[in-house]
N, C-alpha and C positions, 0 to 999 in steps of 0.2 A: 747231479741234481737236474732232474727233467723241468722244465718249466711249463705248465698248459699255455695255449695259444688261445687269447683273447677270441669268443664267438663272433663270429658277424653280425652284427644288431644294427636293426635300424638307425640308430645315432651314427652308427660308425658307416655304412650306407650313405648316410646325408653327407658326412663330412666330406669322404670321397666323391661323390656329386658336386658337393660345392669347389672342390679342389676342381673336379675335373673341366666345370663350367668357368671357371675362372682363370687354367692355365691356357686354355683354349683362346681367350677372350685375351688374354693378354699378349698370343702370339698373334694373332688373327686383326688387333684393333689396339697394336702398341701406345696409338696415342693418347688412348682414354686415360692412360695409366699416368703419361708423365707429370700429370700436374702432380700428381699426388708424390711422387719420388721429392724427397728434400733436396732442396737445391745446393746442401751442402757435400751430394754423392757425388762423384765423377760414375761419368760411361752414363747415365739415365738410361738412356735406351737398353744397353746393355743387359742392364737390372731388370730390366721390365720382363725381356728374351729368358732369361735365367731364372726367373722367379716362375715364369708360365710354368718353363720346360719342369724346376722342380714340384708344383704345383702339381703336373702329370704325373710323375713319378711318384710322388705319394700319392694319390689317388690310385695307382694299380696298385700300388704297395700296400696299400691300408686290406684290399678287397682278396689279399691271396692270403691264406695262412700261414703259409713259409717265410715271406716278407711283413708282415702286417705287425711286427714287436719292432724291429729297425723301423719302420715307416711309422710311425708312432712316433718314436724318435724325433723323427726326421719332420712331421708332421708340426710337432710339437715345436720343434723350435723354428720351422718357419712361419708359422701363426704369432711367434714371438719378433723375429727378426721384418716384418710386416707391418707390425703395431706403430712404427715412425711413419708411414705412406699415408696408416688409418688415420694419424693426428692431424698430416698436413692435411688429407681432404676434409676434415673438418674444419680446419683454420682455414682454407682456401674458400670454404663454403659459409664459414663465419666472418667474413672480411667482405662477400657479396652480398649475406643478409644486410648487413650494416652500411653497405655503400646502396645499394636500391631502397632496403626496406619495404620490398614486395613481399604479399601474405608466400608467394610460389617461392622464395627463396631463403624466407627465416624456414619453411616447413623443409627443406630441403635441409639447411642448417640443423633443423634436429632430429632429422633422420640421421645423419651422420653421427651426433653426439649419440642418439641413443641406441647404434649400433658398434659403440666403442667397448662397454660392457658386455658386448656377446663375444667376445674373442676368449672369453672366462671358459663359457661352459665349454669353446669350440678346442681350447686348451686341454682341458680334463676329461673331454672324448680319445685325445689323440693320445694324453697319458693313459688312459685305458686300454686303446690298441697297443701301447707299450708293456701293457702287463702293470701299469702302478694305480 
């Protein structure tokens, strides 16, 4: 059973973009990252190094057609395995609204809430470069 291999479309372009801009940033300016790592992980840094490096790796993998069903995969479940980092920076960001109550940091607070529901569509891109 032949399986076709997912086109490269735009969506699937951005996603690797955002992958690529992001594992970069995470090797390049570790520190940004660690508040967001839950304090209940050992190694932080570690995670950060590992998530960039995989972060890079889906993003070539998303963009070649011989890789791009695996990186899907692989894509898909680190947008999921991720989703703990996106909460803490929310609650890390909702704990300084509520301690300042500056107009700059409740809008900071719900930029981060309302970029918790984009991990949906960023999911069901990457299940698509998997073929589902």
């Amino acid at each position: 059973m032949t399986r076709t291999v997912a086109p490269l479309t735009k969506d699937l372009v951005g996603l690797a973009g955002l992958f690529l801009t992001s594992g970069v940033t995470h090797l390049a300016k570790p520190d940004v990252f660690e508040p967001l790592v839950p304090r209940s992980l050992p190694r932080r840094r570690e995670l950060i190094y590992v998530s960039g490096v995989a972060e890079l790796a889906c993003a070539a993998g998303l963009l070649h057609p011989r890789t791009r069903r695996p990186a899907g995969w692989a894509s898909a479940a680190l947008l999921v395995a991720i989703l703990p980092g996106n909460l803490q920076m929310s609650a890390n960001y909702g704990k300084r609204a509520r301690r300042t109550g500056t107009p700059g940091a409740q809008a900071a607070f719900a930029a981060t809430l309302a970029r918790l529901p984009l991990q949906v569509p960023l999911i069901r891109t990457a299940l698509k470069a998997a073929g589902r």
